[in-house]
Residue frames as a rotation matrix with the C-alpha (Angstrom) as fourth column:
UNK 1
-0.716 0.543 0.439 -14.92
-0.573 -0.096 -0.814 19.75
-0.400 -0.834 0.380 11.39
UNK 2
-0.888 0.396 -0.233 -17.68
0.174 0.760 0.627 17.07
0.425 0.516 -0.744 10.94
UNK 3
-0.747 0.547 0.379 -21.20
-0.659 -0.532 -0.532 18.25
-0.089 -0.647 0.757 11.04
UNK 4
0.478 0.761 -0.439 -23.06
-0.639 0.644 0.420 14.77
0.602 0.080 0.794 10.87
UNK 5
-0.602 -0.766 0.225 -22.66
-0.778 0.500 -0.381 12.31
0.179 -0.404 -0.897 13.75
UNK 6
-0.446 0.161 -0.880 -23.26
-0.578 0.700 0.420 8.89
0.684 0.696 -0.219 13.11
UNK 7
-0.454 -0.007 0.891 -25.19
-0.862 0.257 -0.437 7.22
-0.226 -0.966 -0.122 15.53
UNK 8
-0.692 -0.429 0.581 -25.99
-0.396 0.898 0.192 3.48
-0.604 -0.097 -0.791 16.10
UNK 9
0.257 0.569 0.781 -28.38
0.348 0.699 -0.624 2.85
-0.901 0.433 -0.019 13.41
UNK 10
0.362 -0.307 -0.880 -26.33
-0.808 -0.574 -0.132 4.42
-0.465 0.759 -0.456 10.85
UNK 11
0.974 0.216 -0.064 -25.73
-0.225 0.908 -0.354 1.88
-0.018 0.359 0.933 8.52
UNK 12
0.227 -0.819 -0.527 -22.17
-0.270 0.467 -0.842 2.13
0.936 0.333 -0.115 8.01
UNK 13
-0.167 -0.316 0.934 -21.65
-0.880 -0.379 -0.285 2.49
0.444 -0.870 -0.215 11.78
UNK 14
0.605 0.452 0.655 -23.84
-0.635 0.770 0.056 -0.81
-0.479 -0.450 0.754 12.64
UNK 15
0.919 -0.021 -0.393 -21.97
-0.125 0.932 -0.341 -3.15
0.373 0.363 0.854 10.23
UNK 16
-0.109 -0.973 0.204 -18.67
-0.269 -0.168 -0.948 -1.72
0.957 -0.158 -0.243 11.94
UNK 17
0.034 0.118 0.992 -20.32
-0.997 -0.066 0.042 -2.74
0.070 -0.991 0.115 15.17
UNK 18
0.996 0.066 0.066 -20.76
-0.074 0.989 0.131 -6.79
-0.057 -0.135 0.989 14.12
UNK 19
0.595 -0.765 -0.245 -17.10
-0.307 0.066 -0.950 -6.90
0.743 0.640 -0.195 13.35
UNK 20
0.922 -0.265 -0.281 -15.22
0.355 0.292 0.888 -8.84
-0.154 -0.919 0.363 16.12
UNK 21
0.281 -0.959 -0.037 -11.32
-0.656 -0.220 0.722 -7.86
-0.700 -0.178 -0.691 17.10
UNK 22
-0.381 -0.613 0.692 -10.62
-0.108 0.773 0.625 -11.09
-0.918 0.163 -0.361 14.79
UNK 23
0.460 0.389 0.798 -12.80
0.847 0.078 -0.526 -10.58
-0.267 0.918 -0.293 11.64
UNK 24
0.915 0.098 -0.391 -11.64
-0.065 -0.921 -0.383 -7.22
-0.398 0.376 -0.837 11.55
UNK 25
-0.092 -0.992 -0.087 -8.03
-0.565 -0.020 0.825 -8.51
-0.820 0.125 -0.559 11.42
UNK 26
-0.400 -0.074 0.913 -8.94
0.597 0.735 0.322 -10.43
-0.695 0.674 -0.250 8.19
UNK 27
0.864 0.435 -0.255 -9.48
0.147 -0.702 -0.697 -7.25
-0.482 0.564 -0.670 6.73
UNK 28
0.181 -0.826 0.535 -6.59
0.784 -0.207 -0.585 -5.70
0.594 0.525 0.610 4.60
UNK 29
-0.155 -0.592 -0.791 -4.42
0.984 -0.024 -0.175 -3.58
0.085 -0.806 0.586 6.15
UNK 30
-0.505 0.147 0.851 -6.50
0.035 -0.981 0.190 -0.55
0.862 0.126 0.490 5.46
UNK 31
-0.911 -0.269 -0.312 -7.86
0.410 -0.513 -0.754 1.66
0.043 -0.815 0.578 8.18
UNK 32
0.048 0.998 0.049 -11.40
0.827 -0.067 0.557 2.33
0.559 0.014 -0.829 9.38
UNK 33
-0.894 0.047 0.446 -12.64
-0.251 -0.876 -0.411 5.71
0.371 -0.479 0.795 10.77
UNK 34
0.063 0.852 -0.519 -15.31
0.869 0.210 0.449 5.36
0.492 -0.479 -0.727 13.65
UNK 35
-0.623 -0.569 0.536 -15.71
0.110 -0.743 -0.660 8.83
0.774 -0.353 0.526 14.85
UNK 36
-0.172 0.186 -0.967 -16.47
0.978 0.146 -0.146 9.71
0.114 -0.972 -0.207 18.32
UNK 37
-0.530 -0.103 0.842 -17.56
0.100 -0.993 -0.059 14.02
0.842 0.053 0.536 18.51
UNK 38
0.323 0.597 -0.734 -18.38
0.945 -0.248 0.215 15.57
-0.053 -0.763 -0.644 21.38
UNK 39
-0.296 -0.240 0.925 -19.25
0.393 -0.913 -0.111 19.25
0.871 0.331 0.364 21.43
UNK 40
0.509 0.668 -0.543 -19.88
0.850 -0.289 0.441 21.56
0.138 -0.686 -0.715 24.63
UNK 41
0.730 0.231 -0.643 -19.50
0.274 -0.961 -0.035 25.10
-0.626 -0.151 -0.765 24.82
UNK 42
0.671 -0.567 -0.478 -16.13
-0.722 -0.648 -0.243 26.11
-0.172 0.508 -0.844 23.18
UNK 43
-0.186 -0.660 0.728 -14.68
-0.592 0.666 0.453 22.92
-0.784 -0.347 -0.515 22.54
UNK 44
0.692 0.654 -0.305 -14.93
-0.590 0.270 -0.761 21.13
-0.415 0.706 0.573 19.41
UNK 45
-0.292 -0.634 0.716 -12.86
0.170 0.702 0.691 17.50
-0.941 0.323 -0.097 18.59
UNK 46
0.685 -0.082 -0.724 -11.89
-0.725 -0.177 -0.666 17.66
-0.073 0.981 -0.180 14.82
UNK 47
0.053 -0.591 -0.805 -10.16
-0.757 0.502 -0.418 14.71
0.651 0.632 -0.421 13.01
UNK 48
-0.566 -0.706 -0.426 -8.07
-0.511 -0.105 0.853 12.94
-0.647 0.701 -0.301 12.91
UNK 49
0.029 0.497 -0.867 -9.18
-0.956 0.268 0.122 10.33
0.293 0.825 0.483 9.91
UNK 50
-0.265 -0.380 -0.886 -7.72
-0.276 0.910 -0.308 7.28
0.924 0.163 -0.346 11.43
UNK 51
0.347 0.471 0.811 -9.67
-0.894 -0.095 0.437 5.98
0.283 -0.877 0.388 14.80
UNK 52
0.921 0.333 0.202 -9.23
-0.304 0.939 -0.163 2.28
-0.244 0.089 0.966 14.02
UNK 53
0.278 -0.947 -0.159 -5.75
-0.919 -0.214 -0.331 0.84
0.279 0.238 -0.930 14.22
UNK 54
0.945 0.327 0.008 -4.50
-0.319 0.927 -0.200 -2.42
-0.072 0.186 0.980 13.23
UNK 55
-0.027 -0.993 0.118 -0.34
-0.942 -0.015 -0.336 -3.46
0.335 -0.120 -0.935 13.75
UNK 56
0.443 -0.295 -0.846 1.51
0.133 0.955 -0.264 -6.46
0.887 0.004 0.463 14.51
UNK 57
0.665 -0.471 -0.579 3.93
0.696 0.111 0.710 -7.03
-0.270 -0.875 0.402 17.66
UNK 58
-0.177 -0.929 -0.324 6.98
0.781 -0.333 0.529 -4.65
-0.599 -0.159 0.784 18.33
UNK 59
-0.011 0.103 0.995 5.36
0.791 -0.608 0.071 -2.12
0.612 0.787 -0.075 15.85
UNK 60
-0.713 0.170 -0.680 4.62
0.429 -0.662 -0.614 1.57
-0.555 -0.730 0.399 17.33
UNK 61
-0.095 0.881 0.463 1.13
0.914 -0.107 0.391 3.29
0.395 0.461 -0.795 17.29
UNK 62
-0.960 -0.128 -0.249 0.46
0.262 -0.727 -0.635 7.05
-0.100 -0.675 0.731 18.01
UNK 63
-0.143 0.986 -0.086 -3.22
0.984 0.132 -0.122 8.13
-0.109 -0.102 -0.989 18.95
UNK 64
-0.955 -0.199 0.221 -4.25
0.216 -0.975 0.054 11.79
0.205 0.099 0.974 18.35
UNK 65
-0.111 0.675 -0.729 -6.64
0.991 0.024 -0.129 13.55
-0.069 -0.737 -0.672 20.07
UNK 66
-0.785 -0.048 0.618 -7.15
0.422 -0.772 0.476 16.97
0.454 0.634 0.626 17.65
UNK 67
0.207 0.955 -0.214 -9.56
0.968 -0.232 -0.098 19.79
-0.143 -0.186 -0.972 18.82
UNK 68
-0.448 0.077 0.891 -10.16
0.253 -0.944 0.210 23.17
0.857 0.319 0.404 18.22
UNK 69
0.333 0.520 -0.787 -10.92
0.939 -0.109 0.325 25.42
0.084 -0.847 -0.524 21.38
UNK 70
-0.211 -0.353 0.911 -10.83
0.201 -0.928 -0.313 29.21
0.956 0.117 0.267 21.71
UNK 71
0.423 -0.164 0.891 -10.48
-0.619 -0.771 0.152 28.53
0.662 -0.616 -0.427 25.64
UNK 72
0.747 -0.060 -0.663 -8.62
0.462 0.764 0.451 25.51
0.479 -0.642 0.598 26.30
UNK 73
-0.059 -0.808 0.587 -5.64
-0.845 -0.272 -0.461 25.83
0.532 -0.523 -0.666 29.00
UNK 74
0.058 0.159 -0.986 -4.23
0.065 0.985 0.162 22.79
0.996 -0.074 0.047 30.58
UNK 75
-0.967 -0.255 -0.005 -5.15
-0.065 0.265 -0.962 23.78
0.246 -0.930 -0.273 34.17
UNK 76
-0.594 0.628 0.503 -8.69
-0.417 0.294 -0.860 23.96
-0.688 -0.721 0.087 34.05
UNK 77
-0.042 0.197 -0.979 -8.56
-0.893 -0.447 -0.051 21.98
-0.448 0.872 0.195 31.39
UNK 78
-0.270 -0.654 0.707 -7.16
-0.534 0.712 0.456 18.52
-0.802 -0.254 -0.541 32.17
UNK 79
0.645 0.669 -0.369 -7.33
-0.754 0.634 -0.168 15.73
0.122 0.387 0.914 30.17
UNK 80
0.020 -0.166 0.986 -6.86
-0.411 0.898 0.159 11.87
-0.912 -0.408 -0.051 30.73
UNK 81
-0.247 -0.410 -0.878 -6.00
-0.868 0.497 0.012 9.14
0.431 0.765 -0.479 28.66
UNK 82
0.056 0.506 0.861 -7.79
-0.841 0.489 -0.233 5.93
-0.538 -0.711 0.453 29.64
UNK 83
-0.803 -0.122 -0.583 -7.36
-0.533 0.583 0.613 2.38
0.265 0.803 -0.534 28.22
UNK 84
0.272 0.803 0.530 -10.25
-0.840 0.467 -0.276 -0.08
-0.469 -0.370 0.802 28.29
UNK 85
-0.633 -0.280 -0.722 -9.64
-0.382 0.924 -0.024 -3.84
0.673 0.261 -0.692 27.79
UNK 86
-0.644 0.623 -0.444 -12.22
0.633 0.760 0.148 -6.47
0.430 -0.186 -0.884 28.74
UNK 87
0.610 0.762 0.216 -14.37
0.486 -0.576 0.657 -4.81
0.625 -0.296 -0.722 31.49
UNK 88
0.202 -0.165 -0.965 -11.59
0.822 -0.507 0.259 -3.10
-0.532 -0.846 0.034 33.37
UNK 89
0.815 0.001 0.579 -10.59
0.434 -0.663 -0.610 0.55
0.383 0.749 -0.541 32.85
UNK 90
0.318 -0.612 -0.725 -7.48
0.935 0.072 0.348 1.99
-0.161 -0.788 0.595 33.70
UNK 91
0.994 0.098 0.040 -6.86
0.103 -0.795 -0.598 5.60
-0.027 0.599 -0.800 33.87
UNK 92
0.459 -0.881 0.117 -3.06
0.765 0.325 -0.556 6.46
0.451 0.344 0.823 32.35
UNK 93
-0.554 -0.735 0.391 -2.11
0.693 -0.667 -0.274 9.98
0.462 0.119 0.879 33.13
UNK 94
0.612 0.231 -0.756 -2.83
0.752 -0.466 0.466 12.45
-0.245 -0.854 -0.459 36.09
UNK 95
0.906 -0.145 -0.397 -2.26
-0.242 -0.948 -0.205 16.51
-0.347 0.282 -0.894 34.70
UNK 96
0.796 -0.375 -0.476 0.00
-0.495 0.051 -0.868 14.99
0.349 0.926 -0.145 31.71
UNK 97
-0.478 -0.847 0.234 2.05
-0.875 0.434 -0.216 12.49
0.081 -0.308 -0.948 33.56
UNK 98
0.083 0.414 -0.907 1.96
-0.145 0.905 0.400 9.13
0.986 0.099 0.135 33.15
UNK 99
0.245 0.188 0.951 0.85
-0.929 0.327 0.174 6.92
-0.278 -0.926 0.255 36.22
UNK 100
-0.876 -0.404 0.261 2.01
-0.362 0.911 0.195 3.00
-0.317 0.076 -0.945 36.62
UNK 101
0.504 -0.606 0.616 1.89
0.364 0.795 0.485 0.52
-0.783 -0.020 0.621 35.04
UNK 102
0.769 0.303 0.563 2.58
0.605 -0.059 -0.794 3.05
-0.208 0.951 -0.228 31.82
UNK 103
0.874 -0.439 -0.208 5.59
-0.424 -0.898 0.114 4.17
-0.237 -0.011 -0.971 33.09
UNK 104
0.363 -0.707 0.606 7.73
0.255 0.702 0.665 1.63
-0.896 -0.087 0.436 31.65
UNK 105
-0.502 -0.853 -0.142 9.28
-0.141 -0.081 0.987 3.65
-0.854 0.515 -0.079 28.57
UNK 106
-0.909 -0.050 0.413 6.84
0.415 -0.049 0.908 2.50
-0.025 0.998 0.065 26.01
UNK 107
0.559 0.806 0.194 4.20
0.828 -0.557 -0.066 5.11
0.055 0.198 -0.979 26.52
UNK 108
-0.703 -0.613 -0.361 4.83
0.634 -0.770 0.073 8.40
-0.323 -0.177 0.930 26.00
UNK 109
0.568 0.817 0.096 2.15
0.800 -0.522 -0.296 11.47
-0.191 0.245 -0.951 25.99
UNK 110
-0.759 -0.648 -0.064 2.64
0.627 -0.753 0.200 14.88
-0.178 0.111 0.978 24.20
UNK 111
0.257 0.731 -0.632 0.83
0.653 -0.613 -0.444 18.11
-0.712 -0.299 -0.635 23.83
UNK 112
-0.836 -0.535 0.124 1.13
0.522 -0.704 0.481 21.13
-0.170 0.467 0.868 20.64
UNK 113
0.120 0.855 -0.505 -0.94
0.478 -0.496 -0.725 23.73
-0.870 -0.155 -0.468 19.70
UNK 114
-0.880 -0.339 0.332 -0.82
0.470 -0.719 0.512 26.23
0.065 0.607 0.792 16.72
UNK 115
-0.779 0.507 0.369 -3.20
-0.455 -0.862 0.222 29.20
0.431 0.005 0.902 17.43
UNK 116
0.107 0.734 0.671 -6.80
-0.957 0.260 -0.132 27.81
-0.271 -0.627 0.730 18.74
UNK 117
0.755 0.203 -0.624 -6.12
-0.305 0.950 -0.061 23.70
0.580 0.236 0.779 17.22
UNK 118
-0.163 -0.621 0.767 -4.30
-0.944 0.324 0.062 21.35
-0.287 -0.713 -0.639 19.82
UNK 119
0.632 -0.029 -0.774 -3.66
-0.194 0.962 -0.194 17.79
0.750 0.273 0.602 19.51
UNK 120
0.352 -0.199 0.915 -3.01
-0.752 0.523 0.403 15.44
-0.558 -0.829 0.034 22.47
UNK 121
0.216 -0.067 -0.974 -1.01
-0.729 0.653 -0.206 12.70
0.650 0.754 0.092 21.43
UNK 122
0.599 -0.103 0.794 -0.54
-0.521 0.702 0.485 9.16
-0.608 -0.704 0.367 23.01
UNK 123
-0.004 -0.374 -0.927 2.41
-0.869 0.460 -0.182 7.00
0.495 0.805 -0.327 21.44
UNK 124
0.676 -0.073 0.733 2.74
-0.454 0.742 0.493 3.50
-0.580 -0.666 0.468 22.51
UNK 125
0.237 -0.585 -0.775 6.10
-0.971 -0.153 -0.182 1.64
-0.012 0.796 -0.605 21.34
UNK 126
-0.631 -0.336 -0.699 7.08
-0.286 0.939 -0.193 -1.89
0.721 0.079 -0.688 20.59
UNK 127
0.278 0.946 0.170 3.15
-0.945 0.237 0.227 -2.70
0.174 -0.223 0.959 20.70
UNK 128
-0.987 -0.158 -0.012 2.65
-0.143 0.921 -0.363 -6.70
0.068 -0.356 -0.932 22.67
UNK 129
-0.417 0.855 -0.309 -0.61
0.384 0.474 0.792 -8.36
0.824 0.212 -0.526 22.58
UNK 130
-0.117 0.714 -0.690 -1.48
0.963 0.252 0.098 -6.96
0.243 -0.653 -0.717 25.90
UNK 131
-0.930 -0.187 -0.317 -1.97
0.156 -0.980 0.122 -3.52
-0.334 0.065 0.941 24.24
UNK 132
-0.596 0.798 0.086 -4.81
0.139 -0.002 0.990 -4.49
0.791 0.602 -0.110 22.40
UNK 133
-0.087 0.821 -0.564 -7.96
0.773 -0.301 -0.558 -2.44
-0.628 -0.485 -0.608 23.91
UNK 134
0.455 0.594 0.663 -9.56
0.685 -0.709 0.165 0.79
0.568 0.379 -0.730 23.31
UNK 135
-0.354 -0.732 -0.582 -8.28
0.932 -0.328 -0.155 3.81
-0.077 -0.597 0.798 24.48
UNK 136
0.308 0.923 -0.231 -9.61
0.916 -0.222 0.334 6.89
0.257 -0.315 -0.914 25.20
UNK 137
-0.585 -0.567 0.579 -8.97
0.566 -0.797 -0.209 10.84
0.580 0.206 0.788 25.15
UNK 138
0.079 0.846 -0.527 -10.75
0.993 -0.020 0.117 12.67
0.089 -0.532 -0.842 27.79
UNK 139
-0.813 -0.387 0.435 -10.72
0.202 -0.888 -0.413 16.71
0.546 -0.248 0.800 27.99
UNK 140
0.062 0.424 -0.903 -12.37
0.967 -0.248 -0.050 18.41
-0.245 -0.871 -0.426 31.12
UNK 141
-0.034 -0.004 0.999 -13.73
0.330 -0.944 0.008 21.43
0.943 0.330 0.033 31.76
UNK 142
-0.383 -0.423 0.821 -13.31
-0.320 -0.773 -0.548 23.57
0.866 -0.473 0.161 34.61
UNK 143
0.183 0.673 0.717 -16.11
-0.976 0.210 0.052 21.75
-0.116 -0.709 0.695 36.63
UNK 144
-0.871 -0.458 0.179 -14.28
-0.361 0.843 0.399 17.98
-0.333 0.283 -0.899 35.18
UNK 145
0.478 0.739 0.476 -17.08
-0.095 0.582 -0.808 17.39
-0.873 0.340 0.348 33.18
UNK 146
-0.570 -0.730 0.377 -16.00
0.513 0.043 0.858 16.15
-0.642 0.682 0.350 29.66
UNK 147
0.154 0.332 -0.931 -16.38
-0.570 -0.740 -0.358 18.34
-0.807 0.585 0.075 27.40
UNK 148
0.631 0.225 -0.742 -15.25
-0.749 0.427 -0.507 15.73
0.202 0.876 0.438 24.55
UNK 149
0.035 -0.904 0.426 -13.41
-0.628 0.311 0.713 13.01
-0.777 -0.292 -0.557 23.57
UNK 150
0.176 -0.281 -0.944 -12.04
-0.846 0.446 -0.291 10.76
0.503 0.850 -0.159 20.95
UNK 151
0.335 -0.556 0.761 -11.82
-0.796 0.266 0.544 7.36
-0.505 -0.787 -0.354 21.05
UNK 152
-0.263 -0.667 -0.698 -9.11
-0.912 0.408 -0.046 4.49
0.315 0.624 -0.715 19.49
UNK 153
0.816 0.286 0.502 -9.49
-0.401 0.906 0.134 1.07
-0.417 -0.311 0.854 18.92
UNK 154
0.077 -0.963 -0.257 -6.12
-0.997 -0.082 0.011 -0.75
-0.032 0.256 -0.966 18.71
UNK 155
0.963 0.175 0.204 -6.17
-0.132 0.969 -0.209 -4.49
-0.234 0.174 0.956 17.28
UNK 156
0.213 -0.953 -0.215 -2.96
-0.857 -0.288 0.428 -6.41
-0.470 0.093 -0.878 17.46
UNK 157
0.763 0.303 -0.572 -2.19
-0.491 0.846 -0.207 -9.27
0.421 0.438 0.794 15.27
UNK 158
0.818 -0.268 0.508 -0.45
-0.253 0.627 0.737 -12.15
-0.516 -0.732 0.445 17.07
C-alpha cells in the first residue's frame, strides 16, 4: 500500500511529465512507475510496480489493476477498461466482456482474487503500433462512481 501520492509538482513526477512517447523510447529498456491511487470508502488500489510499459511490435503486454477491498463484488462493482489515444476514448469492456473493435483475439480480460486482494488484468497480444495509448482501469461503486483506478501507459517502438 502506498501512503504518499505524488502530485504534479513532485519533482520526480514533473520530469516524467516533459518526457514525450519518443524521448522516453531512448531510454533503456527499464521501466518507470507513475502511480495513479485512488481511495474511497473500502477500496484501496495497491501496486503493481510497473505502470509504464515499453515493447516492440508482435510482443505481448499484460496490465494489472491490483486492489484490496473488503466489499468488492462484480455486480455492484463493475469495472471498465478504457484506452485513450490522441483525444479519443474508447471504452473496452461492458460487465467483463469485451466490446468491438477488441474482440479480435488479441485482447483478453481476466479477474482473481485471494481473500480481500483482486487484480483485474488486461492482456493485449502481438502488440502493432496502433496499440500505443494509455489505458485505463476503472472500478465502480454501487452508485458508478469510481471509486479508483490505475492507469498504463503503453509505448511501442516501431
Amino acid at each position: 500500500m502506498y501512503d504518499h501520492v505524488p502530485n504534479r509538482s513532485s519533482p520526480n513526477l514533473a520530469s516524467l511529465a516533459r518526457l514525450s512517447p519518443t524521448n522516453f523510447l531512448n531510454i533503456a529498456p527499464s521501466h518507470v512507475c507513475l502511480m495513479v491511487v485512488s481511495t474511497s470508502g473500502k477500496l484501496t488500489i495497491t501496486g503493481p510496480e510497473k505502470r509504464e510499459h515499453v515493447t516492440s511490435q508482435a510482443d505481448s503486454v499484460t496490465f494489472k489493476c491490483p486492489f484490496h477491498s473488503d466489499t468488492f463484488n462484480l455486480f455492484d462493482y463493475p469495472f471498465r477498461w478504457k484506452k485513450h489515444q490522441l483525444d479519443e476514448t474508447t471504452e473496452m469492456n461492458t460487465m467483463g466482456n469485451l466490446v468491438e473493435p477488441f474482440l479480435n483475439g488479441r485482447f483478453h480480460l481476466s479477474y482473481s482474487n485471494n481473500s480481500l486482494h483482486y487484480i483485474l488484468e488486461l492482456s493485449i497480444i502481438n502488440i502493432s503500433m496502433e496499440d500505443e495509448a494509455n489505458y485505463t482501469c476503472e472500478i465502480r461503486g454501487p452508485t458508478s462512481k469510481v471509486e479508483g483506478q490505475v492507469v498504463h501507459h503503453l509505448y511501442v517502438r516501431g
